[in-house]
C-alpha positions as CSV (number, residue, x, y, z in Angstrom):
1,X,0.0,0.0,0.0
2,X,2.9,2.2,0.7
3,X,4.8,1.3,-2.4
4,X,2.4,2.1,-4.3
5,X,1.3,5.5,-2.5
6,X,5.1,6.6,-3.4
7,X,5.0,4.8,-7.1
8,X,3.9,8.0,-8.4
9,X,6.2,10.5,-6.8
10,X,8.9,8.1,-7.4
11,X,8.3,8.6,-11.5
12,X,8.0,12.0,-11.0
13,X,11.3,12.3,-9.4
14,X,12.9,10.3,-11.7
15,X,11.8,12.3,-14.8
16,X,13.2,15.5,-13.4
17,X,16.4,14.0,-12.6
18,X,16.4,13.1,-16.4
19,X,15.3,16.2,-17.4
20,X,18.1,17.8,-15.3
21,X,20.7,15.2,-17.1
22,X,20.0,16.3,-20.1
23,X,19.8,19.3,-20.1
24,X,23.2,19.1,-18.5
25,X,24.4,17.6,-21.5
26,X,23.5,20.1,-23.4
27,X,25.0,22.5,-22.2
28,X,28.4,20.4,-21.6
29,X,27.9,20.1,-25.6
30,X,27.1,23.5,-26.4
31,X,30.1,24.7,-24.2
32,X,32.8,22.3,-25.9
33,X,31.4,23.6,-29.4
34,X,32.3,26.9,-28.2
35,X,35.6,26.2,-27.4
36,X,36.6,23.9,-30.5
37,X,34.8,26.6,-32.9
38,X,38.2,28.9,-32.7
39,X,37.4,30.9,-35.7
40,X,34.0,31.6,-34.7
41,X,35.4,34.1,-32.0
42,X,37.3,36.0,-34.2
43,X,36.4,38.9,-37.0
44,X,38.9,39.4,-40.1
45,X,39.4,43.2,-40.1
46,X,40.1,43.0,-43.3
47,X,37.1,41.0,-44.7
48,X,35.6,44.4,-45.6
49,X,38.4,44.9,-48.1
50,X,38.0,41.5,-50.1
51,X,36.3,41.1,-53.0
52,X,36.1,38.2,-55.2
53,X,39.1,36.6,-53.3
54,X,41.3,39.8,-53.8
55,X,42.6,42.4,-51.3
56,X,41.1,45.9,-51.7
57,X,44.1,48.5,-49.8
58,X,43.0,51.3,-48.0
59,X,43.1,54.6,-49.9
60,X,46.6,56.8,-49.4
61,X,48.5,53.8,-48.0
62,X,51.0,53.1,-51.2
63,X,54.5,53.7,-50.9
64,X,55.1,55.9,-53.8
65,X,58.2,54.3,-55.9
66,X,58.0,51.1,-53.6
67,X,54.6,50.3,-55.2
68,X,54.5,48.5,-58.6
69,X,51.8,48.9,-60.6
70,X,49.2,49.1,-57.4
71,X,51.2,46.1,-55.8
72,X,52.7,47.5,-52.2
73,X,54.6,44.1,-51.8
74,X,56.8,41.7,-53.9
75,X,54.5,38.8,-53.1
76,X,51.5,40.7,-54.4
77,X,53.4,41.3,-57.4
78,X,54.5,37.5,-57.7
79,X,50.9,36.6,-56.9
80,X,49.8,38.8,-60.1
81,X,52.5,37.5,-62.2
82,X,51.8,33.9,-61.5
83,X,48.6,34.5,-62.7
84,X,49.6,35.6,-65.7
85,X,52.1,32.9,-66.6
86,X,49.8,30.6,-65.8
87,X,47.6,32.5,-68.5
88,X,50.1,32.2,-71.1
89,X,50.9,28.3,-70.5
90,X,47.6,27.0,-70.8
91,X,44.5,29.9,-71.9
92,X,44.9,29.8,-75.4
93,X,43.2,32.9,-76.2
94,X,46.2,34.5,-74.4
95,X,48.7,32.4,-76.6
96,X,47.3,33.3,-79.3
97,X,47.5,37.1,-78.5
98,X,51.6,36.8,-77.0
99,X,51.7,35.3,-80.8
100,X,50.6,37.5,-82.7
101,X,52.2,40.8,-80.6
102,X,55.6,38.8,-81.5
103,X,54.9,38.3,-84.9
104,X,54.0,41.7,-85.1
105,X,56.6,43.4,-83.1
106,X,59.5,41.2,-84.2
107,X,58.6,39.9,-87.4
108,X,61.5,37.9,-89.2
109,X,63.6,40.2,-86.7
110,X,65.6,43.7,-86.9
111,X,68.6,44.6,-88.8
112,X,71.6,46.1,-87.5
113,X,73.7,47.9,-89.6
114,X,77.0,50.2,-88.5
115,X,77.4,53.8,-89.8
116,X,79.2,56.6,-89.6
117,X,78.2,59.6,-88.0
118,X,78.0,62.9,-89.6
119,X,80.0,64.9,-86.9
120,X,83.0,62.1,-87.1
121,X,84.2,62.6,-90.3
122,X,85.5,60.4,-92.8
123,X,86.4,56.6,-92.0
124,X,87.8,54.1,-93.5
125,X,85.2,51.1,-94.9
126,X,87.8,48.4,-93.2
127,X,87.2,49.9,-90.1
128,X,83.4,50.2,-90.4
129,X,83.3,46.7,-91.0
130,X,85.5,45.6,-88.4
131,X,82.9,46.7,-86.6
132,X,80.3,45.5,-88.3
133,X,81.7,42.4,-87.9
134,X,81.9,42.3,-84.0
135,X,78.2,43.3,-83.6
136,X,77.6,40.5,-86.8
137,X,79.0,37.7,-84.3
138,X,77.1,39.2,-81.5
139,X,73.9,38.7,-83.4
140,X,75.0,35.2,-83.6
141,X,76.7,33.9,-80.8
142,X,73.5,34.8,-78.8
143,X,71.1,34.1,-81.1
144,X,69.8,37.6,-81.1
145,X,66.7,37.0,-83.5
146,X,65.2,34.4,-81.0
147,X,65.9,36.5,-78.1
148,X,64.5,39.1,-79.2
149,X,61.1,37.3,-79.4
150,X,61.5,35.5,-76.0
151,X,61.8,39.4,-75.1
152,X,58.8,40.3,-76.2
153,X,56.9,37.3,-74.7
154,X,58.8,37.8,-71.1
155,X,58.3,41.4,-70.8
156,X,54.3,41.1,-72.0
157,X,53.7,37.8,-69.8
158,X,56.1,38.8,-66.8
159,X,55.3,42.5,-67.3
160,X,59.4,43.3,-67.4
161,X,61.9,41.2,-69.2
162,X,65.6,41.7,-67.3
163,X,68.7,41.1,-69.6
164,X,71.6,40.5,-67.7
165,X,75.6,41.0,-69.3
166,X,78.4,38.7,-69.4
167,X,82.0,38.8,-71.0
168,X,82.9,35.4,-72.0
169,X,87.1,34.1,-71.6
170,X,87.7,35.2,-75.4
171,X,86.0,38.9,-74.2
172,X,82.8,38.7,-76.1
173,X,79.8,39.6,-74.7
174,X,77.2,37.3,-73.7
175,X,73.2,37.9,-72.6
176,X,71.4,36.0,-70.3
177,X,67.9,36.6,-68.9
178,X,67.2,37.1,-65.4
179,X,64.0,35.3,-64.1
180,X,61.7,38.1,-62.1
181,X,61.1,36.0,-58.6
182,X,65.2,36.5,-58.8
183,X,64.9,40.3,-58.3
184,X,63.9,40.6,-54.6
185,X,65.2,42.4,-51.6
186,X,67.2,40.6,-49.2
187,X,65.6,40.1,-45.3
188,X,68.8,41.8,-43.9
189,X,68.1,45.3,-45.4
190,X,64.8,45.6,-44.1
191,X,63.9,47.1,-40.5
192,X,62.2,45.8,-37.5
193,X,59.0,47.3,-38.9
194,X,59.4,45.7,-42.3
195,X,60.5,49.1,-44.6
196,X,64.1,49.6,-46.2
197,X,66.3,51.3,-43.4
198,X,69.4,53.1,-43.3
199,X,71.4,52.8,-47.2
200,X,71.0,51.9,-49.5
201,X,67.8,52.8,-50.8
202,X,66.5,48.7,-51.8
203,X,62.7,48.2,-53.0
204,X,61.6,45.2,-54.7
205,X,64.8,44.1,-55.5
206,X,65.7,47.6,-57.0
207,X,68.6,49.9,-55.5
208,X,67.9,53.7,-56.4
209,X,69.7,56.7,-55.9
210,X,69.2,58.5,-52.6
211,X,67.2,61.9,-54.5
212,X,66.3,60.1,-58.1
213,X,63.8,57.0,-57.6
214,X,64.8,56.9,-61.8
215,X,68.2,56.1,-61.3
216,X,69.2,52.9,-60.6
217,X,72.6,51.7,-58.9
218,X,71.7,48.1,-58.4
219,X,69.9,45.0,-58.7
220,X,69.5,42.3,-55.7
221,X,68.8,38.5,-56.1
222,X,67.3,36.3,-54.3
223,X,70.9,34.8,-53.1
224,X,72.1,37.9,-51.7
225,X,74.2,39.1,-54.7
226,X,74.3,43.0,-55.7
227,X,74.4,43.2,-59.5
228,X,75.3,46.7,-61.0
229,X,73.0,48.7,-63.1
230,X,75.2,48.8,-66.0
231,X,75.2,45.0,-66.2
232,X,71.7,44.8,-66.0
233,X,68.9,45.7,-68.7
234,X,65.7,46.3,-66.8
235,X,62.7,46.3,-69.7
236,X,59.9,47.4,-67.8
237,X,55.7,47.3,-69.5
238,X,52.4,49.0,-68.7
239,X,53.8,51.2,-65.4
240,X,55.4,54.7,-65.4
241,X,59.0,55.8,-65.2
242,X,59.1,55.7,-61.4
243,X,57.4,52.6,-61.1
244,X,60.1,50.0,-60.4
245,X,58.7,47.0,-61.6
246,X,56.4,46.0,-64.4
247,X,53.1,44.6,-64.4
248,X,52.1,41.7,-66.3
249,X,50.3,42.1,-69.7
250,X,47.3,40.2,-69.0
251,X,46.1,41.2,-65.9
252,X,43.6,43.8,-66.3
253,X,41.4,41.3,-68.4
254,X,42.7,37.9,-66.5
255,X,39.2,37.5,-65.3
256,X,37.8,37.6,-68.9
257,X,40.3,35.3,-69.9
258,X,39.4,32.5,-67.3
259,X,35.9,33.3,-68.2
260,X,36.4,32.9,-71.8
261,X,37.8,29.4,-71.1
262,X,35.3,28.6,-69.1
263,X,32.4,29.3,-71.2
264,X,34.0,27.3,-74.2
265,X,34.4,24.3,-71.8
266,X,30.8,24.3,-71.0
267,X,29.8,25.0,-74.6
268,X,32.1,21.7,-75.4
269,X,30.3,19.7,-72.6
270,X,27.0,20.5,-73.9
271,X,27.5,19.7,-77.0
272,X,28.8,16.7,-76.5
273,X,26.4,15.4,-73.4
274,X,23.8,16.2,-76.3
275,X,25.3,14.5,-79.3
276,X,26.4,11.5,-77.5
277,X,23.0,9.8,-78.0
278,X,22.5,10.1,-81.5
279,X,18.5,9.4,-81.0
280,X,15.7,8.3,-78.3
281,X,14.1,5.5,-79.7
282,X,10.5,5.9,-77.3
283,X,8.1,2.8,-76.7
284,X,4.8,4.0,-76.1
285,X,3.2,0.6,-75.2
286,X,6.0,-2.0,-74.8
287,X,6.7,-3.3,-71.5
288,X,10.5,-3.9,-70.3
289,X,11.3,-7.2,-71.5
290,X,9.2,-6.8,-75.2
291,X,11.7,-3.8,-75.7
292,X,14.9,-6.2,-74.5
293,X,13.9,-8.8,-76.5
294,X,13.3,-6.1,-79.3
295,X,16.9,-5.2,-78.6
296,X,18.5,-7.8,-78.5
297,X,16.7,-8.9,-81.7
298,X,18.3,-6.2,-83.4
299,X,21.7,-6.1,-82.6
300,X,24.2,-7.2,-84.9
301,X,26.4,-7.8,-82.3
302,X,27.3,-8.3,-78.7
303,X,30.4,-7.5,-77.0
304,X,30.6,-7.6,-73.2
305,X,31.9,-4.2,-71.4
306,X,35.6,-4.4,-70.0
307,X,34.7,-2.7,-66.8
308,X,31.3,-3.6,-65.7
309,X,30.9,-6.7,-67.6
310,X,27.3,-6.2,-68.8
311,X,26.3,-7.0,-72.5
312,X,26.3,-4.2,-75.1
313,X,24.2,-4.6,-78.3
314,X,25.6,-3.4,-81.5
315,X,23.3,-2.6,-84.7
316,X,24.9,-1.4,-87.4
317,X,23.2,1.4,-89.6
318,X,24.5,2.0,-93.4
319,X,24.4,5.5,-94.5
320,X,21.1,6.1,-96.1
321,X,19.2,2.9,-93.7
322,X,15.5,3.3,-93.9
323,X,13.9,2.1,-90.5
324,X,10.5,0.3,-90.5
325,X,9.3,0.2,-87.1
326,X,5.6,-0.4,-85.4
327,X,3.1,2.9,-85.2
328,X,4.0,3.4,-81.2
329,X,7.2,4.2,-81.8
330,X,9.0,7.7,-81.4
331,X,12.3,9.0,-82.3
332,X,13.6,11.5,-80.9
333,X,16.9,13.7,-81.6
334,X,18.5,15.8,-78.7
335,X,21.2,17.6,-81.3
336,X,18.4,19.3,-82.7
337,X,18.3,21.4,-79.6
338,X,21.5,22.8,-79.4
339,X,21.8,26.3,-80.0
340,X,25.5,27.5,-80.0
341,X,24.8,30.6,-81.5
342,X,23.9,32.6,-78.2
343,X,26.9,31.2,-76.8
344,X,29.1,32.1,-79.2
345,X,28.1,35.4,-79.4
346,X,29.2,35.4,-75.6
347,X,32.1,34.2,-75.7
348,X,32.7,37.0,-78.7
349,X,31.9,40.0,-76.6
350,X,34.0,38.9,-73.8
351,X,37.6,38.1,-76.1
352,X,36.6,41.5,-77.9
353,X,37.1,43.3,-74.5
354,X,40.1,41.5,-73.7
355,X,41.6,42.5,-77.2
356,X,40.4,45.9,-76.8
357,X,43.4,45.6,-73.7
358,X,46.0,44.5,-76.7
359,X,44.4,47.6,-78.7
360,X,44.4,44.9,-81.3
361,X,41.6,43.7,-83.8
362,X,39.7,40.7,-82.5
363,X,40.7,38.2,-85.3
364,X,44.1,38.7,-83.9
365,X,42.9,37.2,-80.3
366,X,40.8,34.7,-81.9
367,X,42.0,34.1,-85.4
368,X,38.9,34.7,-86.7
369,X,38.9,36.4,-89.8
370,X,34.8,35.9,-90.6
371,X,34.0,39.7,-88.9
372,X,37.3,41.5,-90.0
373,X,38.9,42.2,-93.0
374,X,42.7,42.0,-93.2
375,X,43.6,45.3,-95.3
376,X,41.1,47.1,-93.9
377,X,42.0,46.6,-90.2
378,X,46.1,46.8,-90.9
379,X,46.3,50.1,-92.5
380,X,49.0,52.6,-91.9
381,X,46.7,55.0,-89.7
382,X,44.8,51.9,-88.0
383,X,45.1,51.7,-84.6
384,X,46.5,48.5,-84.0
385,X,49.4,49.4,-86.9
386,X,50.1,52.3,-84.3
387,X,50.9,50.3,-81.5
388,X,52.9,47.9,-83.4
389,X,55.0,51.0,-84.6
390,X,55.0,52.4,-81.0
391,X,56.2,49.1,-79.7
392,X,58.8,48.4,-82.6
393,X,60.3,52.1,-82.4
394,X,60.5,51.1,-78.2
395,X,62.0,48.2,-78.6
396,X,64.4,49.6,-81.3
397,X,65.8,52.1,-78.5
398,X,66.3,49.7,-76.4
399,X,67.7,47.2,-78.8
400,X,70.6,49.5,-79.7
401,X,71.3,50.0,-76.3
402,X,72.7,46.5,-76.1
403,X,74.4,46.9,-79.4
404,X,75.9,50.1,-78.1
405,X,77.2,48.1,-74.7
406,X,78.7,45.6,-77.1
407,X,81.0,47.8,-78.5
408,X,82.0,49.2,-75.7
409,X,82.8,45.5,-73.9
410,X,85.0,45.2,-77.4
411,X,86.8,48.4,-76.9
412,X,87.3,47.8,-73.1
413,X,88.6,43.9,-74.2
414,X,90.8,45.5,-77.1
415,X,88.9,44.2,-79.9
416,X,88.1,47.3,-81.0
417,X,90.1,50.9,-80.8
418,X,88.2,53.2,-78.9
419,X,87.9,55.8,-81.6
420,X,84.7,53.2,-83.2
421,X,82.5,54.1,-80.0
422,X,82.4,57.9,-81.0
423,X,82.2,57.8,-84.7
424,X,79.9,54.5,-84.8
425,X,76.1,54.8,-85.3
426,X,73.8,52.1,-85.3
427,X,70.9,52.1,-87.5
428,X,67.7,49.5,-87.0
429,X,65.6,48.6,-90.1
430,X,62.5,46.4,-88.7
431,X,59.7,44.8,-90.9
432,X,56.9,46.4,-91.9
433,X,53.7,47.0,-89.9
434,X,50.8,47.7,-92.2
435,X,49.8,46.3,-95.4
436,X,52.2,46.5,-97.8
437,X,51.6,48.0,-101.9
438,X,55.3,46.5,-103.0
439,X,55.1,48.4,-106.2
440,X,54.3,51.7,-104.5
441,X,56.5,51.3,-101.8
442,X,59.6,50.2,-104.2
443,X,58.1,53.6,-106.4
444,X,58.8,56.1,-103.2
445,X,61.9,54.2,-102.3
446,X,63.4,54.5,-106.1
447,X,62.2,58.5,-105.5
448,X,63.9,58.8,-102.4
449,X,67.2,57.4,-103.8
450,X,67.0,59.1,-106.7
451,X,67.2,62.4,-104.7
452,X,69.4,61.2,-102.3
453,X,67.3,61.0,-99.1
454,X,68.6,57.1,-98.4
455,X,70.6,55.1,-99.4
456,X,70.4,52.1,-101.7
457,X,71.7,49.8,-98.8
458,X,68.6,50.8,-96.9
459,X,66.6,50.2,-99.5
460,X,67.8,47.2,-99.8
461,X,67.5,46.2,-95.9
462,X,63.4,47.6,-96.4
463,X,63.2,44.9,-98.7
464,X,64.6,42.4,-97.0
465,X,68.3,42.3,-99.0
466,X,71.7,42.5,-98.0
467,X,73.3,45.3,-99.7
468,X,76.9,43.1,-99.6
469,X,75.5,40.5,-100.7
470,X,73.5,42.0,-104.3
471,X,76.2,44.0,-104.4
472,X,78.3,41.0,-104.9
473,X,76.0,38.7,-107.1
474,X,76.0,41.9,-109.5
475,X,79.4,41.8,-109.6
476,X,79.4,38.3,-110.5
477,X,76.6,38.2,-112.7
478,X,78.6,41.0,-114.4
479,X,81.9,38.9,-115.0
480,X,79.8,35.8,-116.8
481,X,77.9,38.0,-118.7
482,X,81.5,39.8,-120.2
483,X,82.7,36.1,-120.7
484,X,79.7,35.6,-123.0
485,X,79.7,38.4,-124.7
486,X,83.7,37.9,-126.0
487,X,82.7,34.7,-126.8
């Protein structure tokens, strides 16, 4: 009677000891996910600043001439430059266009030729082509006319293309290239607080004069070794004069780029998810094993599958096969809805604002010449025939620069007298840009020779001769023709 007077307490007591229990475990749980959840009890201060995975600085933080390009560190800068590389190995809308711009810039490649300068006087031709000849074996020994087009491809992928000098045991000079990860600063001429301290004046791998961010003393590698300027020929793109490194090509329109790939990878999946079945033969009315025996029936064939080992039915249809089948069957053909048309026209507007970057036409980016028309886009005052001419005249400069060091390495090794660096000039001929009228341009040329204005060497060189050389064959042509004629 007692027992069960207390039954009922008993229970009630022992569901609010289970009601206590649990909700003592929840709480246990609910504290330990607290204290595993680390990152839940922190805020990213600068999460405001990202955008699409990328780093937005605060406004009026940049270093002035430490900055490259809107990069504040060298890792930023490697970041952006990786990007690009990684553009150029494998996007091949961005092969295509680091082509072209070195077809276009370098052609079959420059001609060098030694003259005399109109303040020096007369000189004899022995010396002009001793020096001729030493710039000649330049060209050669470093297989200049490659070079220069591996040049153009560093400097537009990399955003700078760095040349470094050597002299070889006979004294001739020799160019190497200088990868850009190689140009950094070393940790020992930083600070505490992570700026260049004390002297010298070291950003990015660059050593400047105290007062001229311009001038440069130095270059530092990544092993610690201090390069002078004079060895080193910095060919920096797409940043200003006080900028001290370049910026990569690409990387305005990387974004369409990827985006371009990406939409012609999906295009290519769709297309082919919907022409892998060539047709849907539907059964209205037939049950599962009517239409396997139907199958089976038909097939030519069988052939079990190497991986999973079930049966595949081959029927074999002749060009031209006329089916007869029974009134509840359909056919149905997914191809007929693909529609690559809108995509296409996509995937145009996007590579024609990527080749508005190049300030080239888009056939050039795509080689697509359906919505262009070659002499109408290339003509002398076309835009894209500008830049070329821009970039070749640039490139000229700095291409005579080197020719202009190697005479000065010969003079300094005594392959030379020192009397050919003052009177020598260098003059560049470089291919042609726009389209080309042969018989009008060979018209103006015989005009301009005619009233002395240039040369018949460089007339020659336009054309794509060697003056020597005609001048020779002439010769020799001339001597058989004499032997003829006293026959």
């Amino acid at each position: 009677m007692i027992a069960q007077e207390l039954h009922p307490e008993l229970q009630d007591a022992l569901r609010e000891r289970q009601e206590l229990f649990a909700r003592s475990v929840r709480e246990e749980n609910r504290l330990l996910r607290e204290s595993l959840d680390l990152l839940g009890n922190y805020v990213d201060p600068s999460e405001v600043f990202r955008d699409s995975g990328e780093l937005w600085g605060p406004l009026g933080t940049a270093e002035g001439p430490a900055r490259s390009g809107g990069f504040a560190t060298e890792e930023e800068l490697a970041a952006a430059r990786n990007q690009c590389r990684a553009l150029a190995l494998s996007n091949e809308f961005a092969i295509n266009g680091h082509e072209n711009r070195i077809s276009y810039i370098v052609g079959s490649g420059h001609q060098y030729r030694v003259t005399v300068r109109k303040a020096a006087g007369e000189v004899p031709e022995t010396e002009v082509a001793q020096v001729q000849a030493v710039l000649d074996e330049f060209l050669e020994v470093n297989r200049w006319r490659q070079r220069q087009q591996e040049i153009v491809r560093r400097r537009d992928r990399d955003g700078e293309a760095l040349l470094r000098f050597f002299l070889d045991a006979a004294g001739k000079t020799r160019v190497r290239f200088v990868e850009p990860w190689q140009l950094t600063t070393p940790r020992d001429l930083f600070s505490a607080n992570g700026k260049p301290g004390g002297r010298p004046r070291v950003s990015m791998g660059v050593e400047t004069e105290p007062d001229d961010v311009e001038s440069v003393a130095a270059y530092w590698l990544d092993d610690g070794e201090r390069v002078e300027s004079a060895d080193v020929q910095h060919r920096k793109a797409n940043v200003d004069a006080n900028v001290l490194r370049g910026v990569p090509l690409f990387y305005p329109v990387r974004h369409n780029l990827l985006r371009a790939e990406k939409l012609l990878r999906n295009m290519a999946a769709v297309a082919d998810v919907q022409t892998a079945v060539a047709l849907i033969r539907k059964h209205r009315t037939g049950t599962r094993s009517s239409i396997e025996q139907l199958r089976s029936g038909l097939a030519a064939a069988t052939a079990p599958h190497p991986v999973t080992g079930q049966t595949t039915y081959l029927q074999q249809l002749q060009p031209g096969t006329i089916l007869d089948v029974f009134g509840d069957t359909e056919y149905d053909f997914p191809a007929q809805g693909i529609d690559a048309s809108r995509f296409v026209l996509v995937l145009q507007a996007i590579l024609r604002a990527v080749a508005s970057r190049l300030v080239m036409p888009e056939f050039m980016l795509t080689s697509d010449a359906s919505n262009a028309n070659y002499s109408s886009t290339l003509v002398a005052e076309g835009p894209a025939v500008k830049m070329f001419e821009r970039l070749q005249h640039e490139m000229r400069q700095e291409d005579e620069e080197v020719m202009r060091r190697v005479l000065s390495d010969a003079v300094r090794t005594g392959r030379l007298d020192g009397a050919a660096v003052a009177w020598a000039q260098i003059e560049t001929v470089m291919p042609g840009v726009a389209v080309r009228n042969r018989l009008q341009e060979a018209q103006i040329d015989r005009m301009l020779v005619t009233t002395g204005a240039m040369s018949a060497t460089t007339m020659a060189q336009r054309h794509g001769l060697d003056a020597q050389t005609e001048r020779r064959l002439r010769k020799e042509e001339g001597k058989t023709q004499d032997a003829a004629d006293r026959r």
